[in-house]
C-alpha positions as CSV (number, residue, x, y, z in Angstrom):
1,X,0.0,0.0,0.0
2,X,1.5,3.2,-0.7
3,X,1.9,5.8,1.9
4,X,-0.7,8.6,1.4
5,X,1.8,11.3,2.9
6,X,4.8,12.0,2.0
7,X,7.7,13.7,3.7
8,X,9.5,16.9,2.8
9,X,11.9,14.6,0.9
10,X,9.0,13.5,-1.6
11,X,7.8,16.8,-1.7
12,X,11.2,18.3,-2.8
13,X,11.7,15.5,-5.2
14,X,8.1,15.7,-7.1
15,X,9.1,19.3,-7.3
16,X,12.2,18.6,-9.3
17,X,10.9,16.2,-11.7
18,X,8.1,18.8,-12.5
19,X,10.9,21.3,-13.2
20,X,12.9,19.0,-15.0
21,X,10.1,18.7,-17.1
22,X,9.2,22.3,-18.2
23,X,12.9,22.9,-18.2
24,X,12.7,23.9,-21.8
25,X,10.2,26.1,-21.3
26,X,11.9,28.7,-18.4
27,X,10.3,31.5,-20.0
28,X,7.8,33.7,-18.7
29,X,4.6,31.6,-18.6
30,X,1.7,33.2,-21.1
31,X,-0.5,35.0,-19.3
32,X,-3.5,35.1,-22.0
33,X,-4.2,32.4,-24.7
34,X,-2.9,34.1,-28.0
35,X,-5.2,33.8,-30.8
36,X,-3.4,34.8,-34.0
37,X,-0.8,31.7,-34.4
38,X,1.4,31.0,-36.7
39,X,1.0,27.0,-36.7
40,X,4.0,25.8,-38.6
41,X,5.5,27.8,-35.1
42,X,2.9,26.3,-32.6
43,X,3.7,22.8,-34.3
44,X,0.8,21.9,-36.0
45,X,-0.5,22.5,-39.5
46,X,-3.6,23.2,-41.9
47,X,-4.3,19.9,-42.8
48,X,-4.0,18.4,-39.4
49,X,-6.9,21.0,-38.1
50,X,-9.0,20.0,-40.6
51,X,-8.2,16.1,-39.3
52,X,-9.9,17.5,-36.3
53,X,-12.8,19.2,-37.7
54,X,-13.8,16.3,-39.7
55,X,-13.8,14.0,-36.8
56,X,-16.3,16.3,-34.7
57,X,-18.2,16.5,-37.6
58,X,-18.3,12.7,-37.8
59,X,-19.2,12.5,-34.8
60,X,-22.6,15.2,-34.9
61,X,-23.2,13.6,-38.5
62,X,-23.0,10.0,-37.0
63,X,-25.9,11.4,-34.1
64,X,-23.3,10.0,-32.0
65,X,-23.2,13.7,-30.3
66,X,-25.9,16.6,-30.5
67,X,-23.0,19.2,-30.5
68,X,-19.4,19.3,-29.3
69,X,-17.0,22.0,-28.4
70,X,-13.4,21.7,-28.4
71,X,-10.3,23.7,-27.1
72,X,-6.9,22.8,-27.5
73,X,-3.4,25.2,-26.7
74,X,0.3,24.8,-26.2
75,X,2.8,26.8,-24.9
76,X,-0.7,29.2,-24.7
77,X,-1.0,28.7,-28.0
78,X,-4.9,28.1,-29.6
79,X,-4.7,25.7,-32.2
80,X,-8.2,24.5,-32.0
81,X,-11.1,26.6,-30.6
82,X,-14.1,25.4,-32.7
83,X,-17.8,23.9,-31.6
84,X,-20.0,21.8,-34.0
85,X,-23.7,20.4,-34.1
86,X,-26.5,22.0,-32.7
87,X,-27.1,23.4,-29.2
88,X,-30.7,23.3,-29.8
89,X,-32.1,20.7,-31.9
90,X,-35.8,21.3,-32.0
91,X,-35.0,25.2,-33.1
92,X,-32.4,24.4,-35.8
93,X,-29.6,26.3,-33.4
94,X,-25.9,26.2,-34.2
95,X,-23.7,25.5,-31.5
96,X,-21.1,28.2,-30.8
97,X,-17.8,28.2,-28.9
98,X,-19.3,30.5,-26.4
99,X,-22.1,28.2,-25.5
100,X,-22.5,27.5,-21.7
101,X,-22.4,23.6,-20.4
102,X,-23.2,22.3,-16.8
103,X,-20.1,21.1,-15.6
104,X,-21.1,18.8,-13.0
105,X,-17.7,16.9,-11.4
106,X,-15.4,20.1,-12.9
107,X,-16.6,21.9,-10.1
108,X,-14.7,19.6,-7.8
109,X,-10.9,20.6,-9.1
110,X,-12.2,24.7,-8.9
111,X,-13.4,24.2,-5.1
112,X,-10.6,22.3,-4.4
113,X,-7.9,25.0,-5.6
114,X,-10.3,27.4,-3.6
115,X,-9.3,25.5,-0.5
116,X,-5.8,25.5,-1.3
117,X,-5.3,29.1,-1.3
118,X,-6.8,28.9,2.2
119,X,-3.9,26.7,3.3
120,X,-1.2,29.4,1.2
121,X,-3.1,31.9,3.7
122,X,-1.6,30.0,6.5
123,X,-5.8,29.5,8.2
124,X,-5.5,25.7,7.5
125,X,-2.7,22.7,6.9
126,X,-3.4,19.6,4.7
127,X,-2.6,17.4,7.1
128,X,-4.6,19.1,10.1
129,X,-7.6,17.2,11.6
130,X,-11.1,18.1,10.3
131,X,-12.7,18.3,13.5
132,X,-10.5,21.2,14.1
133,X,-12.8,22.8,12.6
134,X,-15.8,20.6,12.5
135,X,-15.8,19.3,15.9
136,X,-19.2,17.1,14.9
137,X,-16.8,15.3,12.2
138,X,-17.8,11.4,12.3
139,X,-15.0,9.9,14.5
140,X,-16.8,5.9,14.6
141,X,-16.3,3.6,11.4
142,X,-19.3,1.4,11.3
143,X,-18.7,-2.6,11.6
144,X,-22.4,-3.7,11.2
145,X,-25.6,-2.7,10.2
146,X,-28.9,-4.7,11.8
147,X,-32.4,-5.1,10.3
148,X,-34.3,-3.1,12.4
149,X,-31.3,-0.1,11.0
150,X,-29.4,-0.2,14.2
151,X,-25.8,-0.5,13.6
152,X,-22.6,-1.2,15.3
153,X,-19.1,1.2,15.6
154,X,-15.7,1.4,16.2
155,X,-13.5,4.3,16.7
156,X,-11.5,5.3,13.2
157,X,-7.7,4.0,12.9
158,X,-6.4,8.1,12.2
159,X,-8.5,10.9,12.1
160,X,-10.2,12.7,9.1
161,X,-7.9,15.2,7.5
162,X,-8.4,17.7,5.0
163,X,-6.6,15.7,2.6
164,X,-8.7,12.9,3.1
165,X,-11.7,15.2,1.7
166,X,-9.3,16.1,-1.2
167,X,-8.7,12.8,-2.4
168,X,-12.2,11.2,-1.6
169,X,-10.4,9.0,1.0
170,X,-12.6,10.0,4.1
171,X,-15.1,7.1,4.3
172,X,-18.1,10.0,4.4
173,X,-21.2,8.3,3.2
174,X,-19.4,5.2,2.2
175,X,-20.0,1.4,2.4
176,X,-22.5,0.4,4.8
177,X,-23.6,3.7,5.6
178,X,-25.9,3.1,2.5
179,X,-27.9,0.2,4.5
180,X,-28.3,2.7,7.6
181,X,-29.9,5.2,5.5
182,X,-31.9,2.8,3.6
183,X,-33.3,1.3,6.7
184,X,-34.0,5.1,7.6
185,X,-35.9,5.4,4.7
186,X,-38.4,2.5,5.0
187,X,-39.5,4.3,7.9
188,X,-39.7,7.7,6.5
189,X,-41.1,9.9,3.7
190,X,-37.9,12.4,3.1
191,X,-36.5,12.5,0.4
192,X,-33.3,10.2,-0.4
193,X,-29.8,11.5,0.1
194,X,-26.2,11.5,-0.1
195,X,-26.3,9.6,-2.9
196,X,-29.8,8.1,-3.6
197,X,-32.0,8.8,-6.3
198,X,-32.0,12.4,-7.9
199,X,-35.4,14.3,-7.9
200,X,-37.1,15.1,-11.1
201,X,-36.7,18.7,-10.5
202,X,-34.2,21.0,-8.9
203,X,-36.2,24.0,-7.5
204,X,-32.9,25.8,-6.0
205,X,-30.0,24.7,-7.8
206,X,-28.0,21.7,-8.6
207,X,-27.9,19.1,-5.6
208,X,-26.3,16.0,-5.7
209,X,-28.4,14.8,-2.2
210,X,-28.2,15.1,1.4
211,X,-30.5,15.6,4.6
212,X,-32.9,17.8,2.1
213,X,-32.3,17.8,-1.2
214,X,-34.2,21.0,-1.2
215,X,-32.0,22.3,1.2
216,X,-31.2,26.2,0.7
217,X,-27.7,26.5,1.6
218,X,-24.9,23.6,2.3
219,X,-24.5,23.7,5.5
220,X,-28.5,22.2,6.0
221,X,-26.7,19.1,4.0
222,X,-23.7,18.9,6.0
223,X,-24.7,18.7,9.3
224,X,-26.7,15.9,8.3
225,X,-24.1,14.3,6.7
226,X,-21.8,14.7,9.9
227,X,-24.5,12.3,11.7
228,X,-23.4,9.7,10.4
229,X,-20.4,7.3,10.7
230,X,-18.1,6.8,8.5
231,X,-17.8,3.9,5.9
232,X,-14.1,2.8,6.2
233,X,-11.2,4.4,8.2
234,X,-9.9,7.6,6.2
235,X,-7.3,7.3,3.9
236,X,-7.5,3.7,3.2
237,X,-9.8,3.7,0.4
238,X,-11.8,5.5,-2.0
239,X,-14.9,6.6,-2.5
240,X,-15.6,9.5,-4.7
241,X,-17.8,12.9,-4.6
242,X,-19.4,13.8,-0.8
243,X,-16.2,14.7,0.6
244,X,-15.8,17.6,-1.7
245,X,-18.7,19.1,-0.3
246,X,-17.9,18.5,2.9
247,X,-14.9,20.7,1.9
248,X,-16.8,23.3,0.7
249,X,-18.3,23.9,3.9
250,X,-15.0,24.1,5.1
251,X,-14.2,26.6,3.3
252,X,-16.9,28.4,4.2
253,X,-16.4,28.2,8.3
254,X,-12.7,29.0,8.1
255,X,-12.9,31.7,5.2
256,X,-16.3,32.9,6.9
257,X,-17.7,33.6,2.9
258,X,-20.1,31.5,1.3
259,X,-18.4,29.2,-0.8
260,X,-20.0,31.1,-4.1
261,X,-18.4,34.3,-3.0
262,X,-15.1,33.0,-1.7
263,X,-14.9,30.9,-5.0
264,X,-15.4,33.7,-6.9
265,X,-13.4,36.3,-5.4
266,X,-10.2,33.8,-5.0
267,X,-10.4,31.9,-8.7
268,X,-13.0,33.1,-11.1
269,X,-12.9,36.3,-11.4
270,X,-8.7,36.7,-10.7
271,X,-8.5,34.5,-14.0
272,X,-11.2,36.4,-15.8
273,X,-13.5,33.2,-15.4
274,X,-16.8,36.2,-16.1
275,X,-19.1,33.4,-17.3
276,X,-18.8,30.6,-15.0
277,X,-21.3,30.7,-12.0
278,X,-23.0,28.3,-10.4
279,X,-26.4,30.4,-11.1
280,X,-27.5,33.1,-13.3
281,X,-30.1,35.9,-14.2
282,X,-33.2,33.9,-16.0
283,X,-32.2,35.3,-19.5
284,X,-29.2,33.4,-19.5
285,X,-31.0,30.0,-19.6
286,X,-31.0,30.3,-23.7
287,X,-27.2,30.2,-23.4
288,X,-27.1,26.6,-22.6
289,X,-26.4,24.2,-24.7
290,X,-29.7,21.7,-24.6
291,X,-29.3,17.9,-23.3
292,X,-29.8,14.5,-25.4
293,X,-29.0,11.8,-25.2
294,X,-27.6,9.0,-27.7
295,X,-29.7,5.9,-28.1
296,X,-29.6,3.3,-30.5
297,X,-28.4,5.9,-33.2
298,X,-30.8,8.2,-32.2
299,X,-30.7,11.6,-30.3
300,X,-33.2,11.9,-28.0
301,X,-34.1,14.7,-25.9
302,X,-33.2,15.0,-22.2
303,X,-33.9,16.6,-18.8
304,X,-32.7,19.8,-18.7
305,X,-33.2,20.1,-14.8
306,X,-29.7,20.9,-14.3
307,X,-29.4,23.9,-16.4
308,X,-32.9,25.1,-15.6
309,X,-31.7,24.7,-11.8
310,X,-29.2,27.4,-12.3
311,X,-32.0,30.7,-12.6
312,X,-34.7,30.1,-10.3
313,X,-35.5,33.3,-9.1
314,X,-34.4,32.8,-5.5
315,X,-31.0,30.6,-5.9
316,X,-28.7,30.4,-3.1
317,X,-27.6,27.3,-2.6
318,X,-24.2,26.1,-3.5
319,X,-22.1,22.9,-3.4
320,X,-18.8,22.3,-4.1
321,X,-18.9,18.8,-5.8
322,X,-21.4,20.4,-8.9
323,X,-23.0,23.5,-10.2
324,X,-20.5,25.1,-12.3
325,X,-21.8,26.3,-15.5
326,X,-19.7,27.9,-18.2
327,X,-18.9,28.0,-21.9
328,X,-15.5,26.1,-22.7
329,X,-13.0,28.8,-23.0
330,X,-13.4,30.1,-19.6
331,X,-12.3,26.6,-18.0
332,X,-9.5,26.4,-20.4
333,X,-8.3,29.4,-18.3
334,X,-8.3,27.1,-15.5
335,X,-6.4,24.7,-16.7
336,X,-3.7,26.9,-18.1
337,X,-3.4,28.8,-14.8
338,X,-2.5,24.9,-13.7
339,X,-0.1,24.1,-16.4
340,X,1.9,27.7,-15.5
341,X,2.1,26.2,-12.2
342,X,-0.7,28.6,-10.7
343,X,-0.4,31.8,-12.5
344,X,-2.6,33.5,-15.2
345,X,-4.4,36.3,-16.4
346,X,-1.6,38.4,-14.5
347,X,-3.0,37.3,-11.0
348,X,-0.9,34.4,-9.2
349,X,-3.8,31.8,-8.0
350,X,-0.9,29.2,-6.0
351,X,2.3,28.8,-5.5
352,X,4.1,26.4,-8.0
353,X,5.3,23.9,-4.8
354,X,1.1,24.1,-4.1
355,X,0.7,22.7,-7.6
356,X,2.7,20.2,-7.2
357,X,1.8,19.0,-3.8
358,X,-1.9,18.4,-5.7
359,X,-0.8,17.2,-8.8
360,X,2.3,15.0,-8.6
361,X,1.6,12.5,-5.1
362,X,-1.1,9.6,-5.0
363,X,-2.8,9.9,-2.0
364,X,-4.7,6.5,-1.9
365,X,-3.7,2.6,-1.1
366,X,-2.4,0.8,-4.0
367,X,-5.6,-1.2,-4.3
368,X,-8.7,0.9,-4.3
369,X,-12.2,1.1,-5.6
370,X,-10.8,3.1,-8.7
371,X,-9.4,0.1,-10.2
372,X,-5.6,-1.0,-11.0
373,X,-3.7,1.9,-11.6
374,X,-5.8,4.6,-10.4
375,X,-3.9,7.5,-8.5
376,X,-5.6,10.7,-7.1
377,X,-3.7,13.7,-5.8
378,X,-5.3,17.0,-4.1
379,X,-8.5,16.9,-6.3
380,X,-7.4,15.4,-9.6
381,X,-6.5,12.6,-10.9
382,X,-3.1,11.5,-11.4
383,X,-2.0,9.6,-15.1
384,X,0.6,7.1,-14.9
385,X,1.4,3.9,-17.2
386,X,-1.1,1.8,-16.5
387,X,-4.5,4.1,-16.4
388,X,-4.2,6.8,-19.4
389,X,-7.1,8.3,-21.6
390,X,-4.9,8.0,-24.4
391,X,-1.5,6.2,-24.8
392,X,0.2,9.8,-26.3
393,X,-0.5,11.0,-22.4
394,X,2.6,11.6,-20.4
395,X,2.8,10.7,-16.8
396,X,2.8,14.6,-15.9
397,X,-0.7,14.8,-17.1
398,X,-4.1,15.2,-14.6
399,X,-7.4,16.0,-15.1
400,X,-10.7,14.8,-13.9
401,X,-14.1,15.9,-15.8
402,X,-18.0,16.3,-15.6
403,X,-21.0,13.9,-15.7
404,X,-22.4,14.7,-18.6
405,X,-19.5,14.6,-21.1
406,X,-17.1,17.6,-20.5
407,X,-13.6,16.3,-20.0
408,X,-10.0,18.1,-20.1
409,X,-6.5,17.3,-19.6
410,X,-3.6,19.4,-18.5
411,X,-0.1,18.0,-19.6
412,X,2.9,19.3,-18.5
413,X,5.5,17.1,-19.8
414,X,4.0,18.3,-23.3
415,X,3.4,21.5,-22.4
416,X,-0.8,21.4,-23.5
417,X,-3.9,21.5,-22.4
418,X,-6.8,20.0,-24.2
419,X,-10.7,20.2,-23.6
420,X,-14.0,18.2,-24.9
421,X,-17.4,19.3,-24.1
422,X,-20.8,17.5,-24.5
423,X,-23.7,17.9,-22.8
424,X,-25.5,14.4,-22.8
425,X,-26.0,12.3,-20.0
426,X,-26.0,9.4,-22.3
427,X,-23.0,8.7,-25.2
428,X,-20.4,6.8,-26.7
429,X,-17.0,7.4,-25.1
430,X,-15.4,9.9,-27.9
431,X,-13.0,11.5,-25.8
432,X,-10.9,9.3,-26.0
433,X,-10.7,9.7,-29.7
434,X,-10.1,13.5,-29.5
435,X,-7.6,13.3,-27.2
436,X,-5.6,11.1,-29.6
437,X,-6.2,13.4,-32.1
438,X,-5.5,16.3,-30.1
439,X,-1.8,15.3,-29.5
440,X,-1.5,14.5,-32.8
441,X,-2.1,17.6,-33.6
442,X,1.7,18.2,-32.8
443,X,3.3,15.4,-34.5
């Protein structure tokens, strides 16, 4: 099993291979995508864009996808910034590159860099005990769960930490928990939670379930969360998505902001991220790219709840694990503010050694529920030899996308970073097949 945390020796030497890596590239890191490239100089050339644009075409003509946006830049450097298909079926609508997508899981990486400059701050440590903070943290692991819902506990191995929550590692809502809220629930008419079915509507924003899934703030969710035990002792497994909310409320006790306003003032708006939001004024509903989905060669229509969720006319709940909306190019900012080890748009975000610390040391058990070869740092995960999108992906590289088809990848080694953006909640695994493309782009 490896050893979640690492000592200052690690540290230093993940730092040096991430330098080693970008040695060629010493120069001043680009602090806006530039536009107007020569592509014989960014690497690429005429006929290998239009490679790309006739394989996004394929893939809207094939009804494989209802439209698709794609961003690709190296060295800051746009090669590819185009979208295809229709946002809007029914109404004949093009799709544009300036179309907005729910980001679902994309969210996670943003709150979890938000966090991070809470720690640069010097108001929290990585390694420091949740219930530092949270003193109602779940300190029991449960052993058994009866018929009648009763259960049995035992105290956790090592306390909770706030990387725990960063790498999904902190047993919250995991394994038998599920039985102890399903028992609950034959005995009860609310709503399921943490993880149970989703409502048919979202009447105040995008929840992924807790206590009330009509909840008007996080904290509602939380607190219920934190009555439970935990599902296996922290760090020595994984189980993805709660514990980034529970971070989130984190950030809100020790920042003393909600998490929408701390969010924004510390990463959005510094990178000039003006259109992402996890809510908006009504009018900007008709920015949103529609959902279908693909079945049996057919596009069908699909709940747009998640969109719709983001303009009710009294929003104010917000969750760290989802809500983020925003059209492609803003998120590309994100990314390159990560491949410039934490700097962009003039404003410095992290620190480089921060970077690294989230993106170059697995913080889970060699075995885990991810599967053989899985790694997960400080909110993405980690690409190595054996687990790799596409086989032209370095071991630098990290990433981690969105529900409903969005996916990106930030490369160091090569220098590139590389979105895909759908908006189905049902399709053929393309990315993939872009992202082969997309580093071929270069050779």
């Amino acid at each position: 099993m490896n050893k979640t945390y690492v000592g200052t020796a690690c540290i230093t030497a993940s730092l040096w291979l991430l330098g080693c890596s970008t040695q060629k590239h010493a120069t001043a890191v680009p602090e806006q995508f530039q536009y107007k490239t020569n592509r014989k100089t960014a690497g690429t050339s005429p006929a290998k864009i239009a490679g790309m644009d006739s394989l996004l075409q394929s893939f809207v003509a094939q009804k494989k996808v209802s439209s698709v946006a794609a961003f690709v830049a190296k060295d800051g450097q746009v090669v590819y910034h185009k979208a295809f298909g229709q946002k809007d079926i029914e109404q004949q609508t093009p799709a544009t590159v300036d179309d907005y997508y729910v980001l679902f899981s994309q969210t996670k990486a943003v709150t979890t860099v938000a966090f991070m400059t809470l720690v640069e701050k010097g108001l929290v440590s990585v390694d420091d005990p949740v219930s530092k903070y949270f003193p109602q943290i779940p300190d029991k692991v449960v052993t058994a769960v009866h018929e009648d819902g009763t259960y049995e506990t035992r105290p956790v191995a090592r306390p909770m930490t706030f990387a725990h929550l960063m790498s999904h590692s902190s047993g919250l809502n995991a394994g038998l928990v599920g039985k102890i809220r399903q028992a609950e629930r034959k005995d009860s008419d609310k709503p399921a939670g943490f993880g149970g079915a989703m409502p048919t509507i979202t009447p105040n924003g995008q929840h992924t379930g807790g206590g009330n899934m009509q909840a008007k703030y996080l904290e509602e969710e939380m607190l219920a969360l934190a009555k439970y035990p935990l599902g296996f002792d922290p760090g020595s497994e994984w189980s993805y998505h709660i514990s980034t909310n529970m971070l989130s409320y984190l950030i809100e006790r020790i920042s003393g902001k909600p998490l929408r306003q701390y969010v924004k003032e510390t990463v959005l708006e510094p990178l000039g991220m003006t259109r992402t939001d996890w809510y908006y004024e009504p009018s900007k509903l008709s920015r949103f790219v529609k959902a279908y989905s693909a079945v049996d060669g057919k596009l069908e229509p699909a709940s747009n709840m998640y969109s719709e969720g983001t303009v009710s006319t009294e929003q104010t709940y917000a969750e760290g694990a989802i809500g983020l909306n925003g059209p492609i190019e803003d998120y590309a900012k994100f990314c390159q503010m990560l491949l410039n080890k934490g700097e962009f748009n003039g404003h410095r975000i992290l620190k480089p050694e921060t970077i690294a610390q989230m993106t170059t040391i697995n913080r889970l058990p060699e075995k885990n529920a991810g599967g053989k070869g899985f790694q997960f740092g400080l909110g993405f995960e980690l690409y190595n030899a054996q687990k790799k999108p596409a086989p032209e992906v370095s071991n630098t590289a990290f990433a981690w996308g969105g529900l409903f088809g969005t996916d990106y990848i930030i490369d160091p080694e090569n220098h590139m970073i590389a979105l895909f953006y759908l908006n189905m909640p049902r399709h053929e695994p393309l990315y993939p097949t872009f992202l082969n493309k997309a580093y071929r782009l270069f050779k």
